[in-house]
N, C-alpha and C positions, 0 to 999 in steps of 0.2 A: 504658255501657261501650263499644259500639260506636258510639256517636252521633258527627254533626262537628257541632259546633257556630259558632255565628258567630262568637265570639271566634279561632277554628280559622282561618278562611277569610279568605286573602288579602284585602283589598279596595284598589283605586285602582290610577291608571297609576303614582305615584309608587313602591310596594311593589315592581310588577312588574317596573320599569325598573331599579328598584336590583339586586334578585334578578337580573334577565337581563345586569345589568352588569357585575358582583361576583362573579356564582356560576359554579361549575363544572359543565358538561354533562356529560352521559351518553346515546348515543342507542341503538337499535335501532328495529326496522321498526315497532313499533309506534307508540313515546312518546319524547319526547325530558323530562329531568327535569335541572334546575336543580337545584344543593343549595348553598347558602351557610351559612357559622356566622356568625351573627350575634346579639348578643342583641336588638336591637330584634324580627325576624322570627323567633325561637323558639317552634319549634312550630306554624309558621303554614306551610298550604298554600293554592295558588292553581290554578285550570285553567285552560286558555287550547284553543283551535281556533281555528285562522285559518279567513280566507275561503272559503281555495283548498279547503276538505272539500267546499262546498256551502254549501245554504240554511241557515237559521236551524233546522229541524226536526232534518238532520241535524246541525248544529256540537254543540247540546246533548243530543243524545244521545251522540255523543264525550262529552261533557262528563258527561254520566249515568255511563259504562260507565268514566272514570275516578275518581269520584268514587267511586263502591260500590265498587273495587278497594283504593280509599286507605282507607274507612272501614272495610273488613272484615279490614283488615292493619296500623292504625296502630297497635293495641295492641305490636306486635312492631318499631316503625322509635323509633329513636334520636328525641328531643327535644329536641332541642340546635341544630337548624337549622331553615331556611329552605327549601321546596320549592314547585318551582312544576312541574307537570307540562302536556305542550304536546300534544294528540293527532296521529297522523299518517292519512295517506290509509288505511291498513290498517284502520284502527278505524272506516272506515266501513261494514262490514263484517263486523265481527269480532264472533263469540259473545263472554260474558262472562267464559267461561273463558281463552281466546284473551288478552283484553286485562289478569284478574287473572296469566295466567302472565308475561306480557312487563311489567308492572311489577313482579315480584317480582324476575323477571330482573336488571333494572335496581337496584331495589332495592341486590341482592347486588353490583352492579360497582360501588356509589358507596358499598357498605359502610355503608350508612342501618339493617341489620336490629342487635338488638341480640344483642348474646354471649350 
């Protein structure tokens, strides 16, 4: 029920580059979130931290603290697109309540949650 599966998760530059080419932002201090309709990428999410967070220890824990925000909420976001979530300098930092409030945020301004 709650699980992300691999079929779920983004994989390749090619996926990424499309979605970040294609899709429409959404930002705040947190997360910056791609959303594209597409049906090739339906239903499919991706996470990204650049360099500028830090080492490799801290990029994937960004990468942890958005990932448990998307699995514990995806039962409630629309299925019909493409999502690529990007972390910002805040989330290195940030409780995990902190980073599920600021993608729910988002969520609601790109209208991802379902009626």
């Amino acid at each position: 029920m709650f699980n992300l599966t691999k079929n779920e998760i983004l994989r390749g530059s090619g996926a990424f580059n499309a979605i970040h080419s294609k899709g429409r932002s959404f930002a705040n201090h947190a997360l910056v979130i791609l959303v594209v309709k597409n049906e090739l990428y339906k239903g499919k999410v991706g996470f990204a931290a650049g360099k500028k967070l830090g080492g490799a220890v801290i990029r994937n824990r960004v990468k942890r603290l958005m990932r448990e925000a998307y699995r514990l909420n995806k039962n409630s976001l629309r299925r019909d697109c493409g999502i690529i979530l990007v972390g910002r300098k805040f989330l290195v930092n940030a409780k995990f309540k902190d980073a599920q409030k600021a993608f729910l945020d988002l969520c609601n301004r790109a209208k991802l949650i379902k009626p």
